[in-house]
Residue frames as qw, qx, qy, qz and C-alpha x, y, z in Angstrom:
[[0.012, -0.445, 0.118, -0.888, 44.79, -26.76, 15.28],
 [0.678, -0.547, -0.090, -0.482, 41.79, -27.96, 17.62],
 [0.868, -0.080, -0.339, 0.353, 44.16, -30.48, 19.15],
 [0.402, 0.206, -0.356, 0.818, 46.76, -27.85, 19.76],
 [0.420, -0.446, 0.098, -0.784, 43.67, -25.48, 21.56],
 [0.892, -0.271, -0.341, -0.118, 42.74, -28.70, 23.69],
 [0.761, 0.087, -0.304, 0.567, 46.31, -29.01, 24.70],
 [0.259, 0.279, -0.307, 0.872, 46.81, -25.39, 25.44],
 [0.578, -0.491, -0.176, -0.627, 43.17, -25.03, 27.28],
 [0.890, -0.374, -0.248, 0.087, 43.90, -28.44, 29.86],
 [0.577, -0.044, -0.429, 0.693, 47.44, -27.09, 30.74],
 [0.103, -0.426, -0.006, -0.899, 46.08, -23.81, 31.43],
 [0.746, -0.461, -0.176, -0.448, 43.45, -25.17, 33.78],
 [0.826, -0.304, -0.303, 0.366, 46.06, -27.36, 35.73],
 [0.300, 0.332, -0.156, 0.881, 48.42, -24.28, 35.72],
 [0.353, -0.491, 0.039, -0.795, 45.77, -22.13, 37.39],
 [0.886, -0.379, -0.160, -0.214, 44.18, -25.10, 39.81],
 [0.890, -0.203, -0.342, 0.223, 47.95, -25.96, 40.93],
 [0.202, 0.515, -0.271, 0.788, 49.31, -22.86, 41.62],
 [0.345, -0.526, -0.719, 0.294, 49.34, -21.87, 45.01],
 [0.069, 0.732, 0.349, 0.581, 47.67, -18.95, 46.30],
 [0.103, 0.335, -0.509, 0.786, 47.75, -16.12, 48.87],
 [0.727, -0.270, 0.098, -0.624, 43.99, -16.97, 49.83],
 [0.637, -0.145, -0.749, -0.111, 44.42, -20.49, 50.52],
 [0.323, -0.236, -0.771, 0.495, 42.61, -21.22, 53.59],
 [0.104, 0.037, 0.070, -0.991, 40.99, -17.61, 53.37],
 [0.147, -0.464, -0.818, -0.306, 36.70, -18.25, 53.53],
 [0.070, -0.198, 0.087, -0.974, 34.97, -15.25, 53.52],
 [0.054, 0.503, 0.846, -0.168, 31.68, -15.64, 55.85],
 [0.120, -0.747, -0.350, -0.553, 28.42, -13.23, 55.53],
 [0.499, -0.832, -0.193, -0.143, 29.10, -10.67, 57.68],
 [0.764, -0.420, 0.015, 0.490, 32.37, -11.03, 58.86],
 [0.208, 0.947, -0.010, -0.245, 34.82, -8.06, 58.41],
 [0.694, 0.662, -0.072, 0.274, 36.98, -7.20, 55.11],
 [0.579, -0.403, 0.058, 0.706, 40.85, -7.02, 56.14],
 [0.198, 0.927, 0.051, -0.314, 41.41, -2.92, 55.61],
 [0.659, 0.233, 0.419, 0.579, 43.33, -2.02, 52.68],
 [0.118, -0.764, 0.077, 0.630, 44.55, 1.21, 51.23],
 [0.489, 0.494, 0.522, 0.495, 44.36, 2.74, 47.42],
 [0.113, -0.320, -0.006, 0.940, 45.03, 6.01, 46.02],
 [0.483, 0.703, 0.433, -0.292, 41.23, 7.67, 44.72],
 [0.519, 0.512, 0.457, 0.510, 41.14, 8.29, 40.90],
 [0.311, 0.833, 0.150, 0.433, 40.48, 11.78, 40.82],
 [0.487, -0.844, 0.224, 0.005, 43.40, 12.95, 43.76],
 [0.700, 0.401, -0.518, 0.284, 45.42, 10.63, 43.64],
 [0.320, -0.537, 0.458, -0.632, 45.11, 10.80, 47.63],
 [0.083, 0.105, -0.956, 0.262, 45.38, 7.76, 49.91],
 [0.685, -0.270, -0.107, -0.668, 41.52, 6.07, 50.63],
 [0.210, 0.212, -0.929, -0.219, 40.94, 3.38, 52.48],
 [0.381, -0.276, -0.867, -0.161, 38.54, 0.49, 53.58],
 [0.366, -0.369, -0.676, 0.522, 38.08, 1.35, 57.29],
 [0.017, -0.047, -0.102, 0.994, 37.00, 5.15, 55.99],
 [0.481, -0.182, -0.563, -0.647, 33.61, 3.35, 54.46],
 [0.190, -0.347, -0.868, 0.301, 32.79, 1.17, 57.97],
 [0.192, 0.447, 0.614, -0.622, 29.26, 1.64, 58.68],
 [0.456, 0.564, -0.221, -0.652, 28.55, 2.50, 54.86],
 [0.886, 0.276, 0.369, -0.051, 27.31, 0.05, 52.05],
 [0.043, -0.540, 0.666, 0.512, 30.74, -0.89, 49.80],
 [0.932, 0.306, 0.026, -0.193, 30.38, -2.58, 46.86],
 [0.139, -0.740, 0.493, 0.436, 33.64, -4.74, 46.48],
 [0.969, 0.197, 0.076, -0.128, 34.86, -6.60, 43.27],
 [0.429, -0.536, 0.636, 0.353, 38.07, -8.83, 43.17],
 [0.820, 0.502, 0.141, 0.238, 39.19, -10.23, 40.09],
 [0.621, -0.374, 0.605, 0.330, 42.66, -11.54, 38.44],
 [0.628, 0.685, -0.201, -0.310, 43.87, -10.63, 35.24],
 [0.539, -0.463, 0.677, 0.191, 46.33, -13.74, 35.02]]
């Protein structure tokens, strides 16, 4: 059983390291601006996006359920 979790832990990691992504090449600097981006707000359900916050602190977080 620990063998088979080894086995399924190392392909997973190559899986994920050889895929390719949409960000390759993408390095975000300090400062530099977020490409705008559109979402619909939780409690509307009305279009929001990025460019409405400029000049306001955003917090953003990305993350990949894969």
């Amino acid at each position: 059983m620990r063998n088979l979790s080894l086995l399924m832990m190392t392909f997973g990691s190559l899986c994920f390291f050889a895929a390719p992504s949409d960000a390759d090449g993408y390095s975000p600097r300090v400062g530099q601006v977020h490409p705008d981006f559109t979402l619909p707000d939780i409690a509307d359900r009305e279009p929001v996006s990025l460019s409405q916050f400029r000049g306001r602190k955003v917090l953003l977080v990305h993350f990949a359920s894969w």
